[in-house]
N, C-alpha and C positions, 0 to 999 in steps of 0.2 A: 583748220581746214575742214569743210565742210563735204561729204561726198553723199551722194543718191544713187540708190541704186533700184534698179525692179526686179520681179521675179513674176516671171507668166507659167502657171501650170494650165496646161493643157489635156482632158479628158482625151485622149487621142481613140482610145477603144470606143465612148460613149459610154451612153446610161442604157438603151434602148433594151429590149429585153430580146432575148434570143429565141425566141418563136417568130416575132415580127422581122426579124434579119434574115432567118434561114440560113443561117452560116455553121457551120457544121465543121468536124476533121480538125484540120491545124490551124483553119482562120480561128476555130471558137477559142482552141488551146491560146494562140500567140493574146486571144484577146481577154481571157484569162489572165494571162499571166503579166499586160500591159496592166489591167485594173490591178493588179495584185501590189504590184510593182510601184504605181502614183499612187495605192493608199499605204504605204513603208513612205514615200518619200514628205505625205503629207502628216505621217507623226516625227519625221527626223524634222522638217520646215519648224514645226509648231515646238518642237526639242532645244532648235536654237533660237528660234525666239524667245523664249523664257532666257534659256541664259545669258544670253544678249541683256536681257531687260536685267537681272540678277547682278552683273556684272557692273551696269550702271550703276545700279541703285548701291552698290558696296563703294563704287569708286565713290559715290556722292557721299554717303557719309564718312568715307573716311577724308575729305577732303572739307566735312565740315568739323568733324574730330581736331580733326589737325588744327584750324584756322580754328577752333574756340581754344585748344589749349595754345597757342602762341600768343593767343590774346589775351589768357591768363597770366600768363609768362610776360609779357608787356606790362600788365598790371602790377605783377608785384615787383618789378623792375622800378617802374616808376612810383609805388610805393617805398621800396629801400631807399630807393633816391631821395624820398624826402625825409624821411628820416634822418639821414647821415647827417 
């Protein structure tokens, strides 16, 4: 099963710089603390990406682990076999 999904971050505060806004008091603080806020959730995004990615990359090999030794295991099966 295959699933997709997205993820839209949104600067909501902006880039612009606060002399050209003139915002002042509590707008400056809430926009403050908005930046503050999407740059925490853009190292937690970038946190589970990697282990996302870690996670694959371990299932892959142990799924190639696996599937070389059963095919060893195969091998000397059907080497006893001729022998006998």
């Amino acid at each position: 099963m295959v699933r997709n999904s997205k993820l839209h971050i949104v600067d909501l505060a902006g880039s612009e710089r606060v002399a050209k806004t003139g915002i002042d008091g509590k707008l400056l603080s809430e926009a403050k603390f908005i930046n503050k806020s999407l740059h925490h959730l853009e190292h937690v995004c970038f946190v589970v990406v990697v282990v996302v990615v870690v996670v694959v990359v371990v299932v892959v090999v142990v799924v190639v682990v696996v599937d070389c030794v059963m095919y060893v295991m195969y091998c000397m099966d059907a080497f006893i076999g001729l022998r006998i």
